[in-house]
Backbone as a ProteinNet text record, in pm:
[ID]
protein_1_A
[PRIMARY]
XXXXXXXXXXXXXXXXXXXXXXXXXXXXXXXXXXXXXXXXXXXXXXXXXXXXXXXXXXXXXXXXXXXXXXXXXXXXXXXXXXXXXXXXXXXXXXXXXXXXXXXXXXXXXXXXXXXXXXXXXXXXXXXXXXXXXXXXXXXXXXXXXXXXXXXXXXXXXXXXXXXXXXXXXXXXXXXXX
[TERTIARY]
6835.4	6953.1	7025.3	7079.7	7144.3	7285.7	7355.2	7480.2	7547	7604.6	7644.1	7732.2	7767.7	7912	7874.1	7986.4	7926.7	8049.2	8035.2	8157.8	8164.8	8234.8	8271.4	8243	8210.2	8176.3	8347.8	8353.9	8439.4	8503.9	8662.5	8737.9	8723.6	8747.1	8696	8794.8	8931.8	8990.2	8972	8873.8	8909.7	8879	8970.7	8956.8	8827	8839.5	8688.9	8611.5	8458.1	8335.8	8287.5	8306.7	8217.2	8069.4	8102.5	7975.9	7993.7	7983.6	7992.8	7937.4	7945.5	7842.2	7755.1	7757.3	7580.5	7481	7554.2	7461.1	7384.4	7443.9	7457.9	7280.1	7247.5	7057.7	7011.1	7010	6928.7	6986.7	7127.6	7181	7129.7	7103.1	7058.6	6875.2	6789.2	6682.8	6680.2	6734.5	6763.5	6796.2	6863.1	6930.5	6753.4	6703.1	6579.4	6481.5	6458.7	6339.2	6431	6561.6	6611.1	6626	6611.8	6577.6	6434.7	6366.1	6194.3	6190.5	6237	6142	6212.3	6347.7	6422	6316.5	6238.4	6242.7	6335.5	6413.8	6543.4	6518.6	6573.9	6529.9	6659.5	6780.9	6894.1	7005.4	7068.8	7194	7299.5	7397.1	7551.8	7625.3	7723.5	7824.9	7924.5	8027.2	8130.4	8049	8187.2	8110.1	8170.2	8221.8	8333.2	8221	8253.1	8141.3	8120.9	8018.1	7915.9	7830	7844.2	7730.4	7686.2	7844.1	7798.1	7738.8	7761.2	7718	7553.3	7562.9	7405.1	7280.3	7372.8	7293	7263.6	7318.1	7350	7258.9	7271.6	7144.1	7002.4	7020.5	6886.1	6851.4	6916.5	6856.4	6823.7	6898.2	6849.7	6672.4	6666.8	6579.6	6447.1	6481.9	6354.8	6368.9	6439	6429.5	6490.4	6600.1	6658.9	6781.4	6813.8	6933.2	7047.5	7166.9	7289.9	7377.5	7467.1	7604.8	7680.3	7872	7927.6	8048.4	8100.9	8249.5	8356.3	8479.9	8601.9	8720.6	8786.1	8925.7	9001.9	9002	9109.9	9016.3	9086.7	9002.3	8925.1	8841.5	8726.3	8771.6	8885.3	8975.3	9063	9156	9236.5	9119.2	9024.9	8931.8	8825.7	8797.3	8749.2	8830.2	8962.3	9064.6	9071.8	9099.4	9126.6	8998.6	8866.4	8808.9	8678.6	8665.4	8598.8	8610.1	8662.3	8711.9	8776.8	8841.5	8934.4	8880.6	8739.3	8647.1	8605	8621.5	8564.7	8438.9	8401.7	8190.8	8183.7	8075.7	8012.1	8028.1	8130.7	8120.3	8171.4	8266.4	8313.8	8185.4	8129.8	8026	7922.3	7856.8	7788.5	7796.3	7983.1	8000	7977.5	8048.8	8071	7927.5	7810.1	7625.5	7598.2	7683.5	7590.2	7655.8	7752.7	7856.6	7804.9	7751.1	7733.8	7567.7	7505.1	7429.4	7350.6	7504.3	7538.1	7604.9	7539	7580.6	7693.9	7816.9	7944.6	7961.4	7867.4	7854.9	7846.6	7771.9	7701.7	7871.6	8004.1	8032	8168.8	8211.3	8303.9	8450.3	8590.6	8651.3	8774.7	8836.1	8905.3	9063.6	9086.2	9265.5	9336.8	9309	9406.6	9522	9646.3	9699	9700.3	9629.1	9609.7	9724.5	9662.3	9753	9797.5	9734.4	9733.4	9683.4	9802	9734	9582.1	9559.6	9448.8	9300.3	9297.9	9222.7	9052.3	9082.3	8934.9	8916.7	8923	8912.8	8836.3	8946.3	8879.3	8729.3	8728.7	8612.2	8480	8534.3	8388.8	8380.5	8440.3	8416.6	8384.8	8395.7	8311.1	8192.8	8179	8036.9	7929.8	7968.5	7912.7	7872.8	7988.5	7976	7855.2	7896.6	7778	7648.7	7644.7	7461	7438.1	7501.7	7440.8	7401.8	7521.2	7460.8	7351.4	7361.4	7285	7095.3	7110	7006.4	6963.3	7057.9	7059.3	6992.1	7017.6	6986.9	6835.9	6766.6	6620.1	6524.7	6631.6	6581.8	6535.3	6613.4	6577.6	6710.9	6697	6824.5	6882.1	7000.4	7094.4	7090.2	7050.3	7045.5	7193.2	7305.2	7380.8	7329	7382.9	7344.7	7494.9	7493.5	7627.5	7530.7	7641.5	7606.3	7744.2	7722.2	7860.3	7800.9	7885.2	7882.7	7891.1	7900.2	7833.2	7972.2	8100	8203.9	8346.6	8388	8500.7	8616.7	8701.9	8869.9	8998.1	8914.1	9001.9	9021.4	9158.2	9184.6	9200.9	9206.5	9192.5	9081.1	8982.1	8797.8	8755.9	8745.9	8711.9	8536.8	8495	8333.7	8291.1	8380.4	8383.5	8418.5	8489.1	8523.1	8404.4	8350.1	8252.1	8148.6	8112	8006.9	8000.9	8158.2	8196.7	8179.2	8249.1	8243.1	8023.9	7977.5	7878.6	7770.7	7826.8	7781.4	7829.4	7925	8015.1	7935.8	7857.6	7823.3	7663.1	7668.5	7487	7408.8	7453.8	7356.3	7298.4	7168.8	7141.3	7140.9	7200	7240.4	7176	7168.5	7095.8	7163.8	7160.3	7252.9	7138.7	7243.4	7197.6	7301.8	7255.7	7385.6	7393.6	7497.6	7510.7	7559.4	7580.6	7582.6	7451.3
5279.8	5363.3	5350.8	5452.1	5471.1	5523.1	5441.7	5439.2	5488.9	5612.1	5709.7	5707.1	5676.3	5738	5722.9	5850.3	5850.2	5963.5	5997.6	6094.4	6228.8	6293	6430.6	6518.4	6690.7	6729.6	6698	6682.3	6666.5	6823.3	6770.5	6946.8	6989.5	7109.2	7214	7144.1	7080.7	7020.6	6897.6	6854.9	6645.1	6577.9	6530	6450.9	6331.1	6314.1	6212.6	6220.7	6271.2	6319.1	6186.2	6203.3	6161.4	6221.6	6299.8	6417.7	6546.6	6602.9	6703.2	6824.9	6962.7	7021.1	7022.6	7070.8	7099.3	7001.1	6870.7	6754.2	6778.9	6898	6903.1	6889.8	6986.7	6930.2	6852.8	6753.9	6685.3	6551.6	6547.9	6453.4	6452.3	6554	6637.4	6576.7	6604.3	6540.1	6364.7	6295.2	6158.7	6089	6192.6	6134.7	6180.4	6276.8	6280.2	6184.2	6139.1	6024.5	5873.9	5883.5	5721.5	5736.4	5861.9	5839.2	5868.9	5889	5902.4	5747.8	5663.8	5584.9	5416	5477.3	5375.6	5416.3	5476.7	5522.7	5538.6	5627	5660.3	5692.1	5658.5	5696.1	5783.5	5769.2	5860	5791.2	5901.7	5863	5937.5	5822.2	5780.6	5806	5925.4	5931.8	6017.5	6074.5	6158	6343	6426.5	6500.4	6623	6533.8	6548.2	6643.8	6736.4	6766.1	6733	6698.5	6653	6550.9	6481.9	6305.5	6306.6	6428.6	6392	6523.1	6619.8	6718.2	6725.7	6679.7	6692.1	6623.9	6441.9	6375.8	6473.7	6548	6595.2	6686.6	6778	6839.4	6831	6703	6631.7	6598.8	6527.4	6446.6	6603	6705.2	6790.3	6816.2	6870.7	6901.6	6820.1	6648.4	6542.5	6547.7	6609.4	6640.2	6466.6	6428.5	6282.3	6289	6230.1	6212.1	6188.5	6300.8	6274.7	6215.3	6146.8	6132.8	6100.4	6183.2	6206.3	6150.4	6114.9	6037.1	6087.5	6182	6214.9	6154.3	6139.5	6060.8	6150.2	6250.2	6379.1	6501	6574.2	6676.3	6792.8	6847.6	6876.6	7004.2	7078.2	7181.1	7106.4	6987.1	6964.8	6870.3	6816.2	6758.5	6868.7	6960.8	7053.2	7147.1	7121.2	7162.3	7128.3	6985.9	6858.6	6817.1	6793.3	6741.4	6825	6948.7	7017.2	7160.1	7254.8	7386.6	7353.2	7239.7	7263.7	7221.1	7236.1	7243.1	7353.5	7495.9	7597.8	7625.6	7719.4	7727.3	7752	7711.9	7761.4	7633.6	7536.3	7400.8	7411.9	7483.8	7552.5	7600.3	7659.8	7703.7	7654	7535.2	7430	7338.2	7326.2	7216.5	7260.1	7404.4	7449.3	7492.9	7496.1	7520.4	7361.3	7261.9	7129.4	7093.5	7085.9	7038.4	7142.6	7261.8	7367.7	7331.7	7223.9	7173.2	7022.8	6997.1	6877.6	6835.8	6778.2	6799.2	6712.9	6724.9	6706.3	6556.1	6479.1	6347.8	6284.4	6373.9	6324.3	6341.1	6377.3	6425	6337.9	6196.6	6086.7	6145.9	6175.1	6194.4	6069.5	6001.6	5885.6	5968.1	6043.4	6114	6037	6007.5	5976.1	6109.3	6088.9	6179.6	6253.7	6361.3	6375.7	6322.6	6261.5	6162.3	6063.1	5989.8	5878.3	5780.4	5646.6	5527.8	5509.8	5443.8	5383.6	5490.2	5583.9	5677.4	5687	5704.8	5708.3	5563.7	5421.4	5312.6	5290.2	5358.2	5336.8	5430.5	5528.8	5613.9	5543	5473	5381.8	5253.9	5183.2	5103.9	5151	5250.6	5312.7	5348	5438.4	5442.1	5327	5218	5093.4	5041.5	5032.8	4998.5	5089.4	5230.9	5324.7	5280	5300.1	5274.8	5143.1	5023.9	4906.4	4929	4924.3	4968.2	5037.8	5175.5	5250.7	5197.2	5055.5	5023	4934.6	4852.5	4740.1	4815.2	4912.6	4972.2	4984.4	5040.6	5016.8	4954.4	4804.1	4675.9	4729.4	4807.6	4853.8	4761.9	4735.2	4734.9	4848.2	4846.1	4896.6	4918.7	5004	4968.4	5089.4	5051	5144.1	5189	5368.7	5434	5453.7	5452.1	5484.3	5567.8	5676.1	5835.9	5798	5759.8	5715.4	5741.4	5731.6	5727.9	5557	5521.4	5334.9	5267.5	5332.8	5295	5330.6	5172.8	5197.7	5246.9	5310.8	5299.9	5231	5107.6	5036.3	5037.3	4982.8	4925.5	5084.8	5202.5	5310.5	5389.8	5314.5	5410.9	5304.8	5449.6	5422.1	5464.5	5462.3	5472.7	5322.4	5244.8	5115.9	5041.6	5072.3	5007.8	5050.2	5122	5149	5024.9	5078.5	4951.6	4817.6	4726.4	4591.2	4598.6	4667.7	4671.4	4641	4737.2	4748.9	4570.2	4505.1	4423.4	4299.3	4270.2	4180.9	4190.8	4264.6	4280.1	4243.8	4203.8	4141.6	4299.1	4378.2	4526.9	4537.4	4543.3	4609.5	4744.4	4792	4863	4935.3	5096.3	5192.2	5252.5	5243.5	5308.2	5453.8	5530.9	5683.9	5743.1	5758.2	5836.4	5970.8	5953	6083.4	6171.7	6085.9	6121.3	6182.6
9957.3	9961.1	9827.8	9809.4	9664.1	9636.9	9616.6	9616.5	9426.8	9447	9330.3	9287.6	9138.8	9119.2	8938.7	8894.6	8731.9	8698.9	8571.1	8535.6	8524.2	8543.7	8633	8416	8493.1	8372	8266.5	8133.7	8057.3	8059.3	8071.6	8046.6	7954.5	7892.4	7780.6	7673.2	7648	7569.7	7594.5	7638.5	7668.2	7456.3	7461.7	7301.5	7346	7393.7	7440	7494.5	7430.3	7495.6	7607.7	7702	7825	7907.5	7922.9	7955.1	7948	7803.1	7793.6	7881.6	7914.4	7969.7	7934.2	7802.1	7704.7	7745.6	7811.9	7847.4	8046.9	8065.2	8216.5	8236.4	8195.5	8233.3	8199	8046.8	7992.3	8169.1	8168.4	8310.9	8445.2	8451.7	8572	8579.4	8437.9	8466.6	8453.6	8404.1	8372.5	8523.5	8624	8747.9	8867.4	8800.3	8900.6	8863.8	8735.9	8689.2	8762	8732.4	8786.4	8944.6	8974.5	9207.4	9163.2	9163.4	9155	9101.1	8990.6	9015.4	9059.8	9128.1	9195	9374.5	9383.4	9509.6	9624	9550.3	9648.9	9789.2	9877.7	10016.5	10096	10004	10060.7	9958.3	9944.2	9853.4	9912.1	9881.8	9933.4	9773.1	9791.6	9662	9677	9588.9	9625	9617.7	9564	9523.8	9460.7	9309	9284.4	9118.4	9024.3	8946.6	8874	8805.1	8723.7	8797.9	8773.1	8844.4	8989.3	9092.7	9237.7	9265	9186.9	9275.5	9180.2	9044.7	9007.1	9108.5	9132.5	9240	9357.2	9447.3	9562.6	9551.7	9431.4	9440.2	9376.3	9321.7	9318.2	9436	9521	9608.5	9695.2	9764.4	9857.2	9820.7	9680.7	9597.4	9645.4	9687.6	9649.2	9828	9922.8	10037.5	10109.3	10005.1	10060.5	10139.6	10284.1	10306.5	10229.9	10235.1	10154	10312.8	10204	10270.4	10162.8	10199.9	10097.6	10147.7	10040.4	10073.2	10028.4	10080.4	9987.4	10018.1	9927.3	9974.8	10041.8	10071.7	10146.4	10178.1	10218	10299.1	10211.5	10251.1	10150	10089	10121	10005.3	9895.9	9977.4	9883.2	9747.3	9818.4	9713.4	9617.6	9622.7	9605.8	9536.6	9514.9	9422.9	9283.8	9338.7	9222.2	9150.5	9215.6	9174.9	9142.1	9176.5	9168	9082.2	9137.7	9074.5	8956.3	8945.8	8777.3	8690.1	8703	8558.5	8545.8	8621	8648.3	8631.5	8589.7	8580.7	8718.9	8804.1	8916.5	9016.4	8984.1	9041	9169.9	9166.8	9351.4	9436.7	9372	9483.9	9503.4	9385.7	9421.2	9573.1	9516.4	9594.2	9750.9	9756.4	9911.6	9959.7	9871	9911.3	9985.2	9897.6	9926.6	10071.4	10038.6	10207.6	10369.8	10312	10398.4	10488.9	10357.5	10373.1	10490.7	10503	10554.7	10677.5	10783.7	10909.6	10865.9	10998.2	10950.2	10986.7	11021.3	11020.5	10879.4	10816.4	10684.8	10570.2	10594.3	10532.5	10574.2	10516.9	10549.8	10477.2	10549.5	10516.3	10514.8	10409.4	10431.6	10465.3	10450.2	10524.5	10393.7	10251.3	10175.5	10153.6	10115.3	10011.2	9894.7	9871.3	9691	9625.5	9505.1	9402.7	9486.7	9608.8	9637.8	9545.8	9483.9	9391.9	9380.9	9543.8	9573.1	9642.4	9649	9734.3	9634.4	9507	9482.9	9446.7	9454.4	9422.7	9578.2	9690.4	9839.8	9843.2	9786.8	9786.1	9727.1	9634.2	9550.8	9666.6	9711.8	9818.8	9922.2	9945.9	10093.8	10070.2	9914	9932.3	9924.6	9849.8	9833	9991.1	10052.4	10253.8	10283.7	10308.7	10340	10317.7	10155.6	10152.6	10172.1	10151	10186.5	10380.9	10448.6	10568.7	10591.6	10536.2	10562.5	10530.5	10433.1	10374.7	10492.2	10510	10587.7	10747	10792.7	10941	10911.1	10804.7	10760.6	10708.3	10725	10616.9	10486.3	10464	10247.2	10207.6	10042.9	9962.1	9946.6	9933.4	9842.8	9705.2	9604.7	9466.3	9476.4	9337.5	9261	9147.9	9152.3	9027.9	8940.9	8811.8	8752.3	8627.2	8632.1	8539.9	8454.5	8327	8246	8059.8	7989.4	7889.3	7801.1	7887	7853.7	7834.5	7842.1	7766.8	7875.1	7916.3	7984	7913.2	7997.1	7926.2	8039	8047.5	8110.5	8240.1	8321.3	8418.6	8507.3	8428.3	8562.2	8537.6	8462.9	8465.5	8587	8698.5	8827.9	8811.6	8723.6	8703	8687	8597.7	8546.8	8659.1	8747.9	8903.2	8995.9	8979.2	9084.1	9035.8	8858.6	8864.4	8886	8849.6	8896.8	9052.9	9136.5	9250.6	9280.4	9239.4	9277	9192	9105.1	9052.3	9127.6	9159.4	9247.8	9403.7	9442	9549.2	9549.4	9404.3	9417.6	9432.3	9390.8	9360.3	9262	9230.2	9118.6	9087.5	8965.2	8912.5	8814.8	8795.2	8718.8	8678.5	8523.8	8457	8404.5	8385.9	8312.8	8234.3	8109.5	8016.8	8031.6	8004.6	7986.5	7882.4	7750.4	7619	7572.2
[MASK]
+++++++++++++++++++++++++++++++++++++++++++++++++++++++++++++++++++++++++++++++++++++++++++++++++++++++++++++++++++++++++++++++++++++++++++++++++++++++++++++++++++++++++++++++++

């Protein structure tokens, strides 16, 4: 089981390249060679754009169980975390979820611009796939889609991977520079 999290496409003014679009396919194939040869058996992540919705539709693609985690309900997340990069990322997102029985699709009831809500989102998915590993006697491995380079105490990409290192996971990194 494969537990996801990596950085969302960069806005059209961001002063700091993280994942540009122009990078969206070369990312997109880098995330199918690291589940092909992690032998992914189902992946656990948000699905927020760039890293979750590329995973999401990698994994449909390799015909793997998704399950998705949002901190609030799947418009107000699909607002914030989705549509305001514009491009086609709205309708990605609403193909993949449409995709997904409504079990598969964990809603935590945070507040948008709640402190703590995506910090809880990277700890749930970490819970998820380890369980989810643990119910089939597999491991758990984490994937992180990043540009190799924290910015500190609120890069919640950089919290996903401690989280996921602190938990005795091994960990697959993929750039996305």
């Amino acid at each position: 089981m494969l537990a996801v999290a990596g950085r969302r496409i960069d806005a059209e003014d961001a002063q700091e390249r993280r994942f540009p679009a122009a990078n969206e396919a070369v990312v997109a194939a880098r995330l199918l060679d690291a589940m092909v040869s992690a032998n992914a058996q189902a992946v656990v992540c948000s699905a927020a754009c760039g890293t979750d919705i590329l995973t999401l539709e990698t994994a449909t693609h390799l015909g793997l169980p998704r399950r998705v985690v949002l901190p609030y309900s799947r418009q107000q997340f699909r607002a914030s975390s989705v549509a305001d990069r514009g491009g086609a990322w709205g309708r990605r997102f609403d193909a993949i979820l449409a995709l997904l029985p409504s079990e598969e699709v964990v809603e935590l009831h945070f507040q948008p611009g709640h402190k703590k809500a995506y910090a809880a989102v990277n700890s749930r998915i970490l819970e998820e796939a380890t369980a989810w590993a643990a119910s089939s006697n597999r491991s758990a491995l984490a994937m992180v889609a990043w540009n190799g380079s924290s910015r500190g105490t609120t890069d919640l990409t950089d919290d996903f991977r401690r989280l996921a290192i602190e938990r005795n996971l091994e960990v697959i990194y993929v750039p996305t520079l």
